[in-house]
PyMOL Python script that loads the backbone (N, CA, C, O; Angstrom):
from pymol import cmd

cmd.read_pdbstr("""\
ATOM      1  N   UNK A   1      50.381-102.370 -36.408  1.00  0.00           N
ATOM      2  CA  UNK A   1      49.801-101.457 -35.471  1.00  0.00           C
ATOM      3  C   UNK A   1      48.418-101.008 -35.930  1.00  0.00           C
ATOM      4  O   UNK A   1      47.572-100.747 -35.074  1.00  0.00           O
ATOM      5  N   UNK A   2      48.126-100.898 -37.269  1.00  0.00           N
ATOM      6  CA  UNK A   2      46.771-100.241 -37.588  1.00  0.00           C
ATOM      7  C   UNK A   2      45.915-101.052 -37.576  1.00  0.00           C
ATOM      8  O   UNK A   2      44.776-100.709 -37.893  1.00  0.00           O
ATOM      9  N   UNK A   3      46.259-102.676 -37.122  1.00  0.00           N
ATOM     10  CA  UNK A   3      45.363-103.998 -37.037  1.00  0.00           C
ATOM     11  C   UNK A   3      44.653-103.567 -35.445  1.00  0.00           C
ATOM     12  O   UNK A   3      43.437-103.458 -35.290  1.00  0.00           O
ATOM     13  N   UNK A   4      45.529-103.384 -34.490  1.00  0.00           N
ATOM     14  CA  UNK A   4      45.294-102.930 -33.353  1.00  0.00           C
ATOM     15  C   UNK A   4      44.089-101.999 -33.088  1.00  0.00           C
ATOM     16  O   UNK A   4      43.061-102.367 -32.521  1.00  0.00           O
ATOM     17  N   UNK A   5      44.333-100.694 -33.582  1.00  0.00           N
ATOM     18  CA  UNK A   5      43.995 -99.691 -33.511  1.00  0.00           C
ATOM     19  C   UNK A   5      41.946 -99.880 -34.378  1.00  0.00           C
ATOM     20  O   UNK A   5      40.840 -99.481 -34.013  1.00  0.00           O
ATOM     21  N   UNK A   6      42.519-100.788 -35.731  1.00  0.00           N
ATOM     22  CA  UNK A   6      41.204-100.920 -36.078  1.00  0.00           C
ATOM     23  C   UNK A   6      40.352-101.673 -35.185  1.00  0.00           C
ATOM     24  O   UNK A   6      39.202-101.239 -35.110  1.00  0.00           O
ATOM     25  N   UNK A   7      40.670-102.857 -34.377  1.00  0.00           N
ATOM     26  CA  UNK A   7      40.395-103.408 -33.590  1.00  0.00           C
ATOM     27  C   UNK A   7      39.825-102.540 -32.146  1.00  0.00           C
ATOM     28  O   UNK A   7      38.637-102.576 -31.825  1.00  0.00           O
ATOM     29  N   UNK A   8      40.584-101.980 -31.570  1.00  0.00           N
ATOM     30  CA  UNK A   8      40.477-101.316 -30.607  1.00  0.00           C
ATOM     31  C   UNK A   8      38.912-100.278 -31.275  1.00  0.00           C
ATOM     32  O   UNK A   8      37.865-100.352 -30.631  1.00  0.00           O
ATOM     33  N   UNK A   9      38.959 -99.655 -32.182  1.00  0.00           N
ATOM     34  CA  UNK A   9      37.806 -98.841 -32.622  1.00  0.00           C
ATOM     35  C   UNK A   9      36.800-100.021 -32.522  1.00  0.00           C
ATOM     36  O   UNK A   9      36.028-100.047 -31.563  1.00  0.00           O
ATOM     37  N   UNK A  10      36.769-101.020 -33.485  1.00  0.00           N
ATOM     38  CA  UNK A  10      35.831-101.970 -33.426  1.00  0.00           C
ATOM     39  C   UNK A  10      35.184-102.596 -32.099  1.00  0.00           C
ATOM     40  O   UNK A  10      34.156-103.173 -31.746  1.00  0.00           O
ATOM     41  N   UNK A  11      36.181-102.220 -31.668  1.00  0.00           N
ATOM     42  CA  UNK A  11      35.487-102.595 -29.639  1.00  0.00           C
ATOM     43  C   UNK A  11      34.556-101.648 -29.264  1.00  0.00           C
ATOM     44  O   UNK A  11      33.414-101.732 -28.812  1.00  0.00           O
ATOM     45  N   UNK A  12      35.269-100.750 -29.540  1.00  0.00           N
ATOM     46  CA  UNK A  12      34.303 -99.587 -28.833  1.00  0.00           C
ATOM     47  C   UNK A  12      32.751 -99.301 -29.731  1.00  0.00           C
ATOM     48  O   UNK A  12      31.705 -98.819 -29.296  1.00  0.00           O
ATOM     49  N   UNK A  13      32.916 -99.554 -30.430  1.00  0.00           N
ATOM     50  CA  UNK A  13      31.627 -99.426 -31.460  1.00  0.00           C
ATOM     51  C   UNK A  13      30.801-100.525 -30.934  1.00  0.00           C
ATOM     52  O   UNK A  13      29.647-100.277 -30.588  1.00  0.00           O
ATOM     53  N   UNK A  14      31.385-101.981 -30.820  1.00  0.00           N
ATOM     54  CA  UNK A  14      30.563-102.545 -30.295  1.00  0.00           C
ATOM     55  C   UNK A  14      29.714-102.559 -28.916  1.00  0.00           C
ATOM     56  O   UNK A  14      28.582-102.940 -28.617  1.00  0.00           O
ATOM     57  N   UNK A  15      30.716-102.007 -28.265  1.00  0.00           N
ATOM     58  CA  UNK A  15      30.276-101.400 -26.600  1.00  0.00           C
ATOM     59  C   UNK A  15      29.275-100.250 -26.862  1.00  0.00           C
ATOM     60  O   UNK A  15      28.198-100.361 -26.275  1.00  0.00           O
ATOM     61  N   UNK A  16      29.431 -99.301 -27.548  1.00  0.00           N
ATOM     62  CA  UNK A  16      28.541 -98.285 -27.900  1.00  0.00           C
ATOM     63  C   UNK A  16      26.885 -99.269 -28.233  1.00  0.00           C
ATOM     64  O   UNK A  16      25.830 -99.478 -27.634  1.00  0.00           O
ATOM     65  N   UNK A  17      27.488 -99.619 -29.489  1.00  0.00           N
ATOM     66  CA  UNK A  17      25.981-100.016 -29.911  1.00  0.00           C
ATOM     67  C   UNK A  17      24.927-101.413 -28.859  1.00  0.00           C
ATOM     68  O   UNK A  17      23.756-101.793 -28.873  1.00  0.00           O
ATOM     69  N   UNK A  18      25.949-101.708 -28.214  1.00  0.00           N
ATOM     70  CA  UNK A  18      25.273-102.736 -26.734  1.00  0.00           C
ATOM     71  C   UNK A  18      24.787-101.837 -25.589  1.00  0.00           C
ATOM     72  O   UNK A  18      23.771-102.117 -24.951  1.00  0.00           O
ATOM     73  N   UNK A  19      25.577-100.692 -25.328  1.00  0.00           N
ATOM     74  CA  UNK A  19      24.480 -99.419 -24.705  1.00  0.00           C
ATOM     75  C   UNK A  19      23.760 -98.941 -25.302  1.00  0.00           C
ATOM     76  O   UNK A  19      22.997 -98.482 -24.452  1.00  0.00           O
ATOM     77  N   UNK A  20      23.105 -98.474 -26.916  1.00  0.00           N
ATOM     78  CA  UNK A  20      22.703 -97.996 -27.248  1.00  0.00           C
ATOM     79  C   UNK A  20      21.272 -98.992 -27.496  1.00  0.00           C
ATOM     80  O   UNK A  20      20.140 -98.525 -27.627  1.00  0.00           O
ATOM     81  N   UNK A  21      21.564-100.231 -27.519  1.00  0.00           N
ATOM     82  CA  UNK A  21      20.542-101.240 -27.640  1.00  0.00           C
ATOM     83  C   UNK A  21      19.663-101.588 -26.326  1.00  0.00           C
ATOM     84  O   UNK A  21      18.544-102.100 -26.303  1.00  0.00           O
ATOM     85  N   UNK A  22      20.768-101.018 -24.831  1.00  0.00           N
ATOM     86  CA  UNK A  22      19.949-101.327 -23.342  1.00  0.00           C
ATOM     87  C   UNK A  22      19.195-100.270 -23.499  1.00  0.00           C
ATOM     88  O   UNK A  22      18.000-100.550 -23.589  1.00  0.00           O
ATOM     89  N   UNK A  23      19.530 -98.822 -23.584  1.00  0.00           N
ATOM     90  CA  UNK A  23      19.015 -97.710 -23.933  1.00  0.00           C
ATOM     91  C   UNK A  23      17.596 -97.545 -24.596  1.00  0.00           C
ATOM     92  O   UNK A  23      16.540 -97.070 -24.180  1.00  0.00           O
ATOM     93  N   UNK A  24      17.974 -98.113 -25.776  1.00  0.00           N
ATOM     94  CA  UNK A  24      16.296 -98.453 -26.579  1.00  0.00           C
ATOM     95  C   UNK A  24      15.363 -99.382 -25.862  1.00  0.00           C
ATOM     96  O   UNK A  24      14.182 -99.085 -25.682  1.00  0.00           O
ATOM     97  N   UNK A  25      16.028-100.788 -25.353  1.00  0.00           N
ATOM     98  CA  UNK A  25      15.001-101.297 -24.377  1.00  0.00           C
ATOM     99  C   UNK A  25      14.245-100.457 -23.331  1.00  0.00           C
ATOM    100  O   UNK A  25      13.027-100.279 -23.334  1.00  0.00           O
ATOM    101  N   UNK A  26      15.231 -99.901 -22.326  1.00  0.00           N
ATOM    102  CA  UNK A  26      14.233 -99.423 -21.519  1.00  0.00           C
ATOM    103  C   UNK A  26      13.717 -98.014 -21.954  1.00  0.00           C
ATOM    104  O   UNK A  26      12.960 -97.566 -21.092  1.00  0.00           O
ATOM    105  N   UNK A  27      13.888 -97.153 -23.041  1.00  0.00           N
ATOM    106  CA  UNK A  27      13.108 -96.331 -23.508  1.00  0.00           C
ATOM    107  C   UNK A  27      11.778 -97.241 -23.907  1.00  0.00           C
ATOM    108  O   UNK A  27      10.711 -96.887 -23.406  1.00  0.00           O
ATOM    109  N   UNK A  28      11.784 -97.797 -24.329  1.00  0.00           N
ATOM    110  CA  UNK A  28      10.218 -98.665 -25.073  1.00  0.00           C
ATOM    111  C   UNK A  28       9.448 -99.069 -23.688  1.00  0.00           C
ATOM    112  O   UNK A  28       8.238 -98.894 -23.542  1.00  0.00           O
ATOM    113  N   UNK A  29      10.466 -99.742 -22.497  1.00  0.00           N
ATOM    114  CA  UNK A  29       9.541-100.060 -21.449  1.00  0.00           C
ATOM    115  C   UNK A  29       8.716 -99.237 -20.874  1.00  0.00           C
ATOM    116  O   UNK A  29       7.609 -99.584 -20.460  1.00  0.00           O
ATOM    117  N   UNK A  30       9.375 -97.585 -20.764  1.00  0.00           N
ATOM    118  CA  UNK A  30       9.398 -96.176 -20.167  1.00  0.00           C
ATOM    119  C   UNK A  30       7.749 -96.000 -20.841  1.00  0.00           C
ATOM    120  O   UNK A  30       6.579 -95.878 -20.480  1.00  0.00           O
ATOM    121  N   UNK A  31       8.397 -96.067 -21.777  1.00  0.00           N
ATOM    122  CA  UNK A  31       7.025 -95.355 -23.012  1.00  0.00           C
ATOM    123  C   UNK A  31       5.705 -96.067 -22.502  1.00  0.00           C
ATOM    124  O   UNK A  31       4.688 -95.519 -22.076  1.00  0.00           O
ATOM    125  N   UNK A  32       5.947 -97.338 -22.639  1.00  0.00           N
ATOM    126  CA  UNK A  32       5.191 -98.756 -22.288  1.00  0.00           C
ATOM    127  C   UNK A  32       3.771 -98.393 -20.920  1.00  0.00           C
ATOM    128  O   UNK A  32       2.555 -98.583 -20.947  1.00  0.00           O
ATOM    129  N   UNK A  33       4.980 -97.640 -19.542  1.00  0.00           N
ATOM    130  CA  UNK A  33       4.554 -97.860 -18.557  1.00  0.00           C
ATOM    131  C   UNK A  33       3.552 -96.530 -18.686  1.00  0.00           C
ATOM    132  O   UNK A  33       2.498 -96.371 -18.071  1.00  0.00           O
ATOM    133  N   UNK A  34       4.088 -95.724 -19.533  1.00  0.00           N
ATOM    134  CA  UNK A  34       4.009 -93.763 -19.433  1.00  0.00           C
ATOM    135  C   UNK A  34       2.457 -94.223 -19.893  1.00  0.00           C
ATOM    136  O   UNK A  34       1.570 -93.855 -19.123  1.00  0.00           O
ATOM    137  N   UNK A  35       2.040 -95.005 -21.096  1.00  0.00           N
ATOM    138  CA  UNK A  35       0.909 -95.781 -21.836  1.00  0.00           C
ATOM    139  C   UNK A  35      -0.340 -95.833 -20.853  1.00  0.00           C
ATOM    140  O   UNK A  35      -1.490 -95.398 -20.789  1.00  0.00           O
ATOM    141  N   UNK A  36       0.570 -96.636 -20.108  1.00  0.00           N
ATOM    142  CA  UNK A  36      -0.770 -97.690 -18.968  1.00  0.00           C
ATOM    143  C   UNK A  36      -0.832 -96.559 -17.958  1.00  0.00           C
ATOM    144  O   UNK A  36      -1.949 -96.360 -17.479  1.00  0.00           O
ATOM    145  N   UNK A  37       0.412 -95.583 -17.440  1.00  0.00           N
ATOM    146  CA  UNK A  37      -0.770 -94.476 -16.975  1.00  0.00           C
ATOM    147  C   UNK A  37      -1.615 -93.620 -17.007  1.00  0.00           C
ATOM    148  O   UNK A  37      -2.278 -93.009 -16.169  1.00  0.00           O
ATOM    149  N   UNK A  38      -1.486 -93.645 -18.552  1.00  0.00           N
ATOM    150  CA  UNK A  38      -2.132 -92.481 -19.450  1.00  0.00           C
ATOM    151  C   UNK A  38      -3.146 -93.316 -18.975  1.00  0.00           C
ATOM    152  O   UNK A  38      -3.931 -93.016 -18.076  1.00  0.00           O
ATOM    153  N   UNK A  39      -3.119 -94.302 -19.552  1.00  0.00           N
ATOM    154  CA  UNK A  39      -4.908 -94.867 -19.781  1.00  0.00           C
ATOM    155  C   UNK A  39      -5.683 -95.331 -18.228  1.00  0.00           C
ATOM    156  O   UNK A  39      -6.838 -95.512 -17.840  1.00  0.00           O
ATOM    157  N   UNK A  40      -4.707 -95.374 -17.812  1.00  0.00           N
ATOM    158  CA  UNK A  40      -5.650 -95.498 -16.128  1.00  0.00           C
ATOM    159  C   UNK A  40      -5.923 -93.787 -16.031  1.00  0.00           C
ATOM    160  O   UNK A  40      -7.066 -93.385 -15.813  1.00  0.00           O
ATOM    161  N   UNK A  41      -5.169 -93.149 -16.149  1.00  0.00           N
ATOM    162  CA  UNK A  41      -5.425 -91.648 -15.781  1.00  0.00           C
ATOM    163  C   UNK A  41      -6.832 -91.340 -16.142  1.00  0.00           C
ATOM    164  O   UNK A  41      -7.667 -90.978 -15.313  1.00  0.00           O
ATOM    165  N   UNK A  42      -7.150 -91.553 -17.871  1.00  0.00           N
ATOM    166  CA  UNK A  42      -7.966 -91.034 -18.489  1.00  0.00           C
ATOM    167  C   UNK A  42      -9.561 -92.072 -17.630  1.00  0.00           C
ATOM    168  O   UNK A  42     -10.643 -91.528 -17.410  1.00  0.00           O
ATOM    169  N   UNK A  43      -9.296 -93.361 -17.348  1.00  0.00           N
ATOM    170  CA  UNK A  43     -10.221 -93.737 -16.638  1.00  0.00           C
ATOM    171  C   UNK A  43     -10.773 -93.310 -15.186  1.00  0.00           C
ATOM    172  O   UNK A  43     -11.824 -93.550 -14.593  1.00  0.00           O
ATOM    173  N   UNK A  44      -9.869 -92.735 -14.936  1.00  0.00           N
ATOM    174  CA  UNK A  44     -10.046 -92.041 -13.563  1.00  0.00           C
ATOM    175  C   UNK A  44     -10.531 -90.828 -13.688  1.00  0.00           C
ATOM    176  O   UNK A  44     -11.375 -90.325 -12.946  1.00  0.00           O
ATOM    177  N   UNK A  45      -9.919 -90.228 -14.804  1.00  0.00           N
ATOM    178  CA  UNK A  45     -11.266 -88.715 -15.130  1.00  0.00           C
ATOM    179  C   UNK A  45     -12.619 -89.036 -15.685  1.00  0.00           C
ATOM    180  O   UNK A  45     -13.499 -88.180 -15.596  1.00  0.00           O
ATOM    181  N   UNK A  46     -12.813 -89.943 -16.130  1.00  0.00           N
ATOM    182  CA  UNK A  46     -14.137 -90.278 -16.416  1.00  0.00           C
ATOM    183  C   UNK A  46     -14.790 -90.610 -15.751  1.00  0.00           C
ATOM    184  O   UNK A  46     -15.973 -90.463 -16.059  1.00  0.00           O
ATOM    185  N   UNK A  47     -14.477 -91.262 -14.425  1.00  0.00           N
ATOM    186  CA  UNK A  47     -15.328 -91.901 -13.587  1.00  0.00           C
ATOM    187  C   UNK A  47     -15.293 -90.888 -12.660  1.00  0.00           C
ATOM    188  O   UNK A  47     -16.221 -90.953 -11.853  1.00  0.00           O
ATOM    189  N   UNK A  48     -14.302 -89.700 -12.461  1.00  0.00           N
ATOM    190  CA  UNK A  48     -14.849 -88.238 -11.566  1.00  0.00           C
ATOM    191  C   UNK A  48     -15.494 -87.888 -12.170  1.00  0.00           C
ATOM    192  O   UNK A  48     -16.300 -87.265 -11.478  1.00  0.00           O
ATOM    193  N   UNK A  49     -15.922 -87.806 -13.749  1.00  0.00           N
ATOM    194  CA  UNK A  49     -16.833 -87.162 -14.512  1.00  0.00           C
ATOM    195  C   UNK A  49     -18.454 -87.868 -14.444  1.00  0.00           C
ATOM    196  O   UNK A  49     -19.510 -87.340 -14.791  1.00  0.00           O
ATOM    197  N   UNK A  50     -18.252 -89.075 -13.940  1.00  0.00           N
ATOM    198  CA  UNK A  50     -19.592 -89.632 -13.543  1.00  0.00           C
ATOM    199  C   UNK A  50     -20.333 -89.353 -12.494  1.00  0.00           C
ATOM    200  O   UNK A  50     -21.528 -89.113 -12.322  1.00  0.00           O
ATOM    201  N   UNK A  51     -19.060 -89.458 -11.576  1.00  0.00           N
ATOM    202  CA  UNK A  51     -19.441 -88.874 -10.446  1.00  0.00           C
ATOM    203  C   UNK A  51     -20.035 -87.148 -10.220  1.00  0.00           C
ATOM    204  O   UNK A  51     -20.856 -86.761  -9.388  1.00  0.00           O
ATOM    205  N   UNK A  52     -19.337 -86.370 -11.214  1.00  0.00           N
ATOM    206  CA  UNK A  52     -20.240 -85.067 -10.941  1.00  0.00           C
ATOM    207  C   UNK A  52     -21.114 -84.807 -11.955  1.00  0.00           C
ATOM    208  O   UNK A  52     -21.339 -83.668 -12.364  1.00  0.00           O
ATOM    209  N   UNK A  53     -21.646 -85.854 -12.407  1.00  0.00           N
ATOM    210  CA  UNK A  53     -22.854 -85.954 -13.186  1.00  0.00           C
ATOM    211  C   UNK A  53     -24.160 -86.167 -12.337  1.00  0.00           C
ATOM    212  O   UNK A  53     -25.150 -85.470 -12.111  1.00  0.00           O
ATOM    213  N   UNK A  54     -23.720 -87.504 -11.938  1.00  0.00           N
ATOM    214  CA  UNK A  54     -24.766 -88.299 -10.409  1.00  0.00           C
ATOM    215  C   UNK A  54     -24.753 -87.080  -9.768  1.00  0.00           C
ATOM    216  O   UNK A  54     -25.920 -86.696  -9.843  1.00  0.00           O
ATOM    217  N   UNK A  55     -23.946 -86.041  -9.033  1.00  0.00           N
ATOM    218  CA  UNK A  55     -24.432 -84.817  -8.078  1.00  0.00           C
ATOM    219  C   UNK A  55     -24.781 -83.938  -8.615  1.00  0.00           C
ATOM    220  O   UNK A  55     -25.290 -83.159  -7.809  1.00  0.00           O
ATOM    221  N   UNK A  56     -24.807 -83.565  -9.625  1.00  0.00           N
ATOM    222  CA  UNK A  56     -25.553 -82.485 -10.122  1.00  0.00           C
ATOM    223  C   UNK A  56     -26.826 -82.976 -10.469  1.00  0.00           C
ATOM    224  O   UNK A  56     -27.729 -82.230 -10.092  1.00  0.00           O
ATOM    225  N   UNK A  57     -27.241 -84.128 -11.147  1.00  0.00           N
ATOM    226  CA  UNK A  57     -29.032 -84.441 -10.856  1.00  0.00           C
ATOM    227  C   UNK A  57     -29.045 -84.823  -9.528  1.00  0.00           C
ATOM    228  O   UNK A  57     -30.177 -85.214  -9.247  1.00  0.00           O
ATOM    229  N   UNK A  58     -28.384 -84.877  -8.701  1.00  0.00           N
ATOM    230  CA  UNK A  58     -29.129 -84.775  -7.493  1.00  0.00           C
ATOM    231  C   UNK A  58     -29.163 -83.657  -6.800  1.00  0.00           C
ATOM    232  O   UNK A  58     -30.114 -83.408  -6.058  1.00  0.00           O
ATOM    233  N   UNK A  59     -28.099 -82.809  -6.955  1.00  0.00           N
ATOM    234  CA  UNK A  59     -28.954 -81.325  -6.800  1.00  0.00           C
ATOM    235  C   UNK A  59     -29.937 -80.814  -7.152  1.00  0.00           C
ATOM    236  O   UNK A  59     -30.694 -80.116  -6.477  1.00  0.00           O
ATOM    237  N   UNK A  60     -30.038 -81.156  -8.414  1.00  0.00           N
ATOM    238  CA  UNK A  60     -31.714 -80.819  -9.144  1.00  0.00           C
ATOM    239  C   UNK A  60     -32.399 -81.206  -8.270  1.00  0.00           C
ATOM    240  O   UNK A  60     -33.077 -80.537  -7.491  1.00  0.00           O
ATOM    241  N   UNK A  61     -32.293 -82.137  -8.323  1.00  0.00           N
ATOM    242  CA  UNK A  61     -33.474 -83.400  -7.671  1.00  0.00           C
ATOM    243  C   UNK A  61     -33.555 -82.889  -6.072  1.00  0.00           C
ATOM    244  O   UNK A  61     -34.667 -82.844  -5.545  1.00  0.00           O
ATOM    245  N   UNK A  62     -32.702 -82.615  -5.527  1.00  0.00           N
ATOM    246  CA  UNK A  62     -32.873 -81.694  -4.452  1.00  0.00           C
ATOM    247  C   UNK A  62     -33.862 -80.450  -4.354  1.00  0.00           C
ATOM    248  O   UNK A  62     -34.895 -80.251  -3.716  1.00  0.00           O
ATOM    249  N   UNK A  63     -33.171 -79.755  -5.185  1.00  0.00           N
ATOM    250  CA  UNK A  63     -33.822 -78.456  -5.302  1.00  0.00           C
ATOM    251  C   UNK A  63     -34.834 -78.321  -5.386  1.00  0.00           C
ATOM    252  O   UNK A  63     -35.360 -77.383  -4.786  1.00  0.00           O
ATOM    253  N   UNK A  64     -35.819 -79.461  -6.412  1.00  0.00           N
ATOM    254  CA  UNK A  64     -37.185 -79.879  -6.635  1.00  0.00           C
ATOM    255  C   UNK A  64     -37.789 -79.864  -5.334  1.00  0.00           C
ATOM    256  O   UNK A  64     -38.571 -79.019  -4.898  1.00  0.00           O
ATOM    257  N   UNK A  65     -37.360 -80.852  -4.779  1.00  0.00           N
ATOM    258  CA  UNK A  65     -37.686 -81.203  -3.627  1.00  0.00           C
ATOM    259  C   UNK A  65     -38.000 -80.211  -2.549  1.00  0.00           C
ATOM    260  O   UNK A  65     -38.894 -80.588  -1.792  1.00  0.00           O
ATOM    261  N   UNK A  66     -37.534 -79.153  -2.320  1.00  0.00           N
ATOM    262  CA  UNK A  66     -37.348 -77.926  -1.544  1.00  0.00           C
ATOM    263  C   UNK A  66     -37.643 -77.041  -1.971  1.00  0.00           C
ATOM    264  O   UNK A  66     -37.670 -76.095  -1.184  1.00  0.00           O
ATOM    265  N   UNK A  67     -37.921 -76.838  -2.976  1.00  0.00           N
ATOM    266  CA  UNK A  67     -39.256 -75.514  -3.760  1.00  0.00           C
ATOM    267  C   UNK A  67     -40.568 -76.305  -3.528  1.00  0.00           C
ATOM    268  O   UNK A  67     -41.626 -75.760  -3.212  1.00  0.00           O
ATOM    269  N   UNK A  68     -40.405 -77.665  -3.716  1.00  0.00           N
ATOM    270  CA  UNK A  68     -42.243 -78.126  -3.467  1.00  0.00           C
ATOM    271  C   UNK A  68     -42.280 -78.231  -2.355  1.00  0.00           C
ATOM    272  O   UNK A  68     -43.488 -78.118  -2.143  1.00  0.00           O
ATOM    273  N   UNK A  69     -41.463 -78.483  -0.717  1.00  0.00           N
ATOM    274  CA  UNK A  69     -42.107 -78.631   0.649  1.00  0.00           C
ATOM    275  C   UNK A  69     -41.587 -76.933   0.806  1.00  0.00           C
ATOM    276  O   UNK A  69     -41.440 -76.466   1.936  1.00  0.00           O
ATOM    277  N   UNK A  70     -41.376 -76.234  -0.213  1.00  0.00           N
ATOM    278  CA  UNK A  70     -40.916 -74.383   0.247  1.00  0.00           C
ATOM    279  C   UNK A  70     -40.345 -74.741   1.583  1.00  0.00           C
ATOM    280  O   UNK A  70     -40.846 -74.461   2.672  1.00  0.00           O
ATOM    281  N   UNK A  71     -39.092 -75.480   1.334  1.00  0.00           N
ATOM    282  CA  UNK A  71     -37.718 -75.402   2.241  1.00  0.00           C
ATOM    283  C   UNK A  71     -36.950 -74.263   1.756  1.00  0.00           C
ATOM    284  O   UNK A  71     -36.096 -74.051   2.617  1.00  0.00           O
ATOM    285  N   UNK A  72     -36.818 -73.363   0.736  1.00  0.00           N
ATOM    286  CA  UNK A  72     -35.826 -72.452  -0.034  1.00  0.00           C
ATOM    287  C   UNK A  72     -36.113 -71.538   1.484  1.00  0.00           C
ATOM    288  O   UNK A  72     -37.071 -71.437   2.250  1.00  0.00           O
ATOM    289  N   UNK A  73     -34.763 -70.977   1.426  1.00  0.00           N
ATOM    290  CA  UNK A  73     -34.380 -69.715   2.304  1.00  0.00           C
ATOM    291  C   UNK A  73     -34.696 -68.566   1.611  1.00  0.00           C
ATOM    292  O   UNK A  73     -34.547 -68.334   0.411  1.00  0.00           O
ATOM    293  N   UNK A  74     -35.328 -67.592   2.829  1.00  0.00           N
ATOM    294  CA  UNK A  74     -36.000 -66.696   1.931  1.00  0.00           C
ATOM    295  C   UNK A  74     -35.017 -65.139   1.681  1.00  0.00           C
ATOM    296  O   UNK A  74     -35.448 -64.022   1.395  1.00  0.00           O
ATOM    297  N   UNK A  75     -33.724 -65.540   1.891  1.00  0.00           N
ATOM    298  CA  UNK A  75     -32.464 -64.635   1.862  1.00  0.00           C
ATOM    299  C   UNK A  75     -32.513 -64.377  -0.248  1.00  0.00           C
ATOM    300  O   UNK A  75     -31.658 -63.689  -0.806  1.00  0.00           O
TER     301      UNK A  75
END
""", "prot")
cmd.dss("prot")
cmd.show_as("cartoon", "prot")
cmd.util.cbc("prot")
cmd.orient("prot")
């Protein structure tokens, strides 16, 4: 009977550690994907950060523009 019983444990350990091995796969894929949105993310704030770079010299560049033809509102 304790051939059984060791057996029967030995099953289950193995079933455990075959979930515990799908488990780690798709944790690593998870991580993997979490990665590539980080890094698209961070490219996407940089390129809004370009973008309100380009409009703010062109506000300048505006503003220039409208103090020398004295377009400014006189509020």
């Amino acid at each position: 009977m304790s051939d059984n019983v060791e057996n029967l444990v030995l099953e289950h350990l193995r079933r455990l550690n075959s979930r515990f091995d799908k488990f780690e796969l798709e944790q690593m894929d998870i991580k993997m994907r979490l990665t590539a949105v980080d890094e698209h993310l961070s490219g996407i704030m940089m390129s809004v950060a370009g973008i309100n770079n380009r409009l703010d010299r062109l506000e300048e560049r505006t503003g220039r523009i409208e103090r020398r033809l004295d377009l400014t509102d006189a509020h």
